[in-house]
N, C-alpha and C positions, 0 to 999 in steps of 0.2 A: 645562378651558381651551377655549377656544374662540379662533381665530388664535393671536394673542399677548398676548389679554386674556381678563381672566376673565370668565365668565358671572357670577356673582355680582358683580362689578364693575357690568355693565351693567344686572343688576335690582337692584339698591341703587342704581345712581344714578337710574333711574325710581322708587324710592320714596323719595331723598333731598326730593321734592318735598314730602314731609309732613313733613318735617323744618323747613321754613318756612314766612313765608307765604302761600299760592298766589295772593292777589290784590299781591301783593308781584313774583312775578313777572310776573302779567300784565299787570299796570304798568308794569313796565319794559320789554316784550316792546316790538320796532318794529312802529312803526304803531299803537300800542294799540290793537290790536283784539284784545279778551279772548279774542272766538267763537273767531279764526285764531289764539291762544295757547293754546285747549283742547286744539282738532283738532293741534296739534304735541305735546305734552305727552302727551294719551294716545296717539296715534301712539311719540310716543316709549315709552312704556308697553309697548304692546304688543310694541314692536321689543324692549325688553329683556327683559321673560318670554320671547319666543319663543326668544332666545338662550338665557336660564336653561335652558328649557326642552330642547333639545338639548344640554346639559351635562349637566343632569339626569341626563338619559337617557345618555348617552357613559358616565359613568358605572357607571349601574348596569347598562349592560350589557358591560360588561369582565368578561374571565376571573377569575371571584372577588370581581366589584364588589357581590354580593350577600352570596357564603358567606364572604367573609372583613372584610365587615364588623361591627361591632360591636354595632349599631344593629337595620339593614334584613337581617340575615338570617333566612330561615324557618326556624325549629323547625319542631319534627310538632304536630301538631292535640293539641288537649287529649285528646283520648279515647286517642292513642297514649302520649302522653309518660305519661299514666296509669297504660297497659299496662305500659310499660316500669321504672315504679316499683313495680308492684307484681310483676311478673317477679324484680325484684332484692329485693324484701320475700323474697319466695319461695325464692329463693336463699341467701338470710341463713338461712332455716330450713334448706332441704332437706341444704345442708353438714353441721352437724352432726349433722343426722338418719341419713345416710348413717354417719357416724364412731360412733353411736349404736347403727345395726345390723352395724357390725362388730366391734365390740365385746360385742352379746348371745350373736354367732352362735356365738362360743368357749363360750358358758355353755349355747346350744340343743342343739347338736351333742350334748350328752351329757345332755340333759333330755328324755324321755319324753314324748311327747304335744303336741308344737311341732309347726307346720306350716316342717319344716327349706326345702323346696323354695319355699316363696312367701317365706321371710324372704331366700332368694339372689337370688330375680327380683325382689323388691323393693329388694335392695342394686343389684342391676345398674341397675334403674329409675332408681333417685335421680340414678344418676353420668351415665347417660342425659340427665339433666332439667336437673341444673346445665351441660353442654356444650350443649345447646338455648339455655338462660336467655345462657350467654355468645354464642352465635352472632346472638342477637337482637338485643345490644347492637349488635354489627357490621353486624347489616342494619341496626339505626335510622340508623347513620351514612349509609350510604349511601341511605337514604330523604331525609334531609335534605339532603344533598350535588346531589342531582339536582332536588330541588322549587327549589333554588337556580340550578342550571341551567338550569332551564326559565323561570324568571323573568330569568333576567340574556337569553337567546334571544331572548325575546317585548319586552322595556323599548323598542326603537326604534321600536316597533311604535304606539308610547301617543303618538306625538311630530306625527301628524297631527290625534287627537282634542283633544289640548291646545290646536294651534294653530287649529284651527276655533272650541274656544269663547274665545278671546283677537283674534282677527279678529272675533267676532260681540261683543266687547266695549263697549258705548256710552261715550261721552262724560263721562256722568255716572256709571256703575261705574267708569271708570278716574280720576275725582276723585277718587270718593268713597275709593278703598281709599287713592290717594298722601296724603290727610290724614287716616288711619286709626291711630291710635294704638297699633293690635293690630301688633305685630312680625308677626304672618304671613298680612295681611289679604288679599294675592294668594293664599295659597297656599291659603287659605281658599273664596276668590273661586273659584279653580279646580276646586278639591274640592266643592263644590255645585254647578256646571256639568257637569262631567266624570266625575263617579265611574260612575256607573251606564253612561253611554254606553262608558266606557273598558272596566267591569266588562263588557259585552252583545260587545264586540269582542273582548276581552283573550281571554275565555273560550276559544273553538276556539282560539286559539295557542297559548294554554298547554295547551291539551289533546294540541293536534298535536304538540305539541315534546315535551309526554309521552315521546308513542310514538317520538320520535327517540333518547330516554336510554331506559336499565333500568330507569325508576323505577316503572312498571307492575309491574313481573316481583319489585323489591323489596320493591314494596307487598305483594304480594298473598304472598311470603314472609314477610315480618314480620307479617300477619294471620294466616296461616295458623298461621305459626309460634309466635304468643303465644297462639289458641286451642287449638295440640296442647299449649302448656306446661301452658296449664290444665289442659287436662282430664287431662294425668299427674299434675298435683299433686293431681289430685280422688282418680285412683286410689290414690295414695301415703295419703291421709288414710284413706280407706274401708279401705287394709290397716292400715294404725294404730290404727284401731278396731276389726276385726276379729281382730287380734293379740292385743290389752289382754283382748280378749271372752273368749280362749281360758282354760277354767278352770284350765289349770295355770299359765299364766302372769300372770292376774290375782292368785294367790296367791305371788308371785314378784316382787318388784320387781326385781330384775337384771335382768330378762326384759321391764320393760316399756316402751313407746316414748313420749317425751312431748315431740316437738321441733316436730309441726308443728300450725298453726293455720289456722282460714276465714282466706282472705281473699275478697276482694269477685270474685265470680263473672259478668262482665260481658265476654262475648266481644266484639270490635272488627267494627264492622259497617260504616261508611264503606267501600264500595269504591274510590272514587278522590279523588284528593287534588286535582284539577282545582279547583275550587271554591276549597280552602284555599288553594293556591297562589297562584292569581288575586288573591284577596283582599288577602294578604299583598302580593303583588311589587305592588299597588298602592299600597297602606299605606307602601310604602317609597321607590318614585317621590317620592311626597307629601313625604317625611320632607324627600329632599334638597332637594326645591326651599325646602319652607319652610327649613330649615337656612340658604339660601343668603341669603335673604330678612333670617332674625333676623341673619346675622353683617354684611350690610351696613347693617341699621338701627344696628346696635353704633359702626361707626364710616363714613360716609357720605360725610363731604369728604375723605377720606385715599382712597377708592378713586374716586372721581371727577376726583381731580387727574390721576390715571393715563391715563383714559380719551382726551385729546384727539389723540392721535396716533393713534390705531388705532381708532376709535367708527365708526360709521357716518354719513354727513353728520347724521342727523336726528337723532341722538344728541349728535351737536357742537352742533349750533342749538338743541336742546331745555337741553341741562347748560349751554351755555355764556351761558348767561342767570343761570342760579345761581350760576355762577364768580364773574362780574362784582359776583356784591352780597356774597361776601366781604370 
């Protein structure tokens, strides 16, 4: 909301203008003079993106405007969320494999020629590895929890670069998107203007605000942490094979291990999430305003009727020329 009316109100009734026909209105405008009903109309235009566009942003950057939405919140990067599936692939084995050598070590213990002492550090190992595997899950959360943070910090921040390129808006961009048939032809309009300058600004704040959350210090545990799983899972395999090797136990099926399997050997090498972040919390800027955009195209004269008491004058003089040809 913005006062006592909504942003979406005020950029749907600047693109209710596509909704008819614009020599329709500027026929009826006083004075007919078309040129003085453009300069009104995309003026009005721009008055209501700008609003949108502080809503937008109000938004997403409220406590949870990011991580508790349904839409616009960051997950981890592909290479994490990876990590994190293949952790719990990992998991799914290591459990039984663990119940697997607690189980032989009753039949070792009085078997001749067992290496008794690596089958104990190896049980120890596994119970080691799945308390790892769980702990990782819990840093991913809070990995994501703060990339969310750092985005909802930095969204106020996007609300000058928007309105630069909606000020450098011409006459003829602002016709052309209000009889635009595309439901999100501003948001459109904006995201070709704006992404890259937003993206070349966004970046140092979301990097700054980084270092203001834990989410450095998470990262770099959940890195760390999903490359020590590996490499225990690596050692757990290499004793399973080395186990099966033993001639008295390859002659001995009780005796032998068969729970774990490769998986894909691919340590996480992204140092920092700045980039992804950035990227995303823009990605979702985008989302609301167009959101705001499709729901006023949905229905145009229902939230325009609303606007005459609380618009701003140039808002009043621009809609209230479309009022009149209801």
């Amino acid at each position: 909301m913005f006062g006592n009316y909504s942003s979406a109100t005020l950029v749907g009734a600047a693109l209710l203008l596509g909704s008819c026909s614009l020599d329709d209105v500027l026929s009826t405008s006083s004075g007919g003079s078309g040129s003085s009903m453009d300069d009104k109309v995309v003026l009005g235009l721009k008055t209501a993106l700008k609003v949108g566009i502080d809503s937008s942003s109000g938004i997403a950057s409220q406590l949870n405007g990011y991580f508790a939405h349904k839409v616009i919140k960051i997950l981890l990067p592909e290479e994490a969320a990876q990590a994190l599936a293949t952790a719990e692939e990992v998991a799914a084995m290591v459990e039984p494999f663990s119940s697997q050598l607690s189980a032989i070590k009753a039949v070792a213990d009085f078997t001749p020629g067992t290496d008794k002492n690596s089958l104990a550090s190896n049980m120890k190992a596994s119970g080691t590895l799945l308390t790892q595997i769980a702990d990782l899950k819990g840093i991913s959360d809070s990995v994501v929890k703060y990339m969310n943070r750092a985005a909802e910090y930095a969204a106020p921040r996007s609300v000058p670069i928007f309105k630069g390129a909606i000020t450098g808006m011409t006459i003829s961009d602002g016709l052309s998107l209000l009889n635009s048939s595309d439901s999100t032809a501003a948001t459109t309009y904006l995201n070709g203007k704006t992404f890259s300058p937003l993206a070349t600004a966004y970046s140092p704040i979301v990097d700054s605000t980084l270092a203001l959350v834990p989410l450095t210090q998470y990262w770099s545990s959940f890195r760390n942490g999903y490359n020590t799983v590996l490499a225990n899972y690596q050692s757990l395999l290499a004793f399973q094979t080395s186990w099966n090797a033993n001639a008295v136990v390859s002659t001995v099926p009780s005796l032998q291990v068969n729970k774990l399997k490769p998986v894909a050997n691919k340590p996480i090498e992204t140092e920092s999430l700045g980039g992804w972040t950035t990227d995303k919390a823009l990605v979702g800027l985008f989302y609301l305003v167009g959101e705001e955009e499709r729901d006023i195209r949905r229905d145009p004269y229902g939230y325009v009727k609303g606007l005459a008491a609380d618009a701003a004058d140039i808002l009043k003089e621009v809609f209230g020329e479309i009022m009149k040809m209801q």
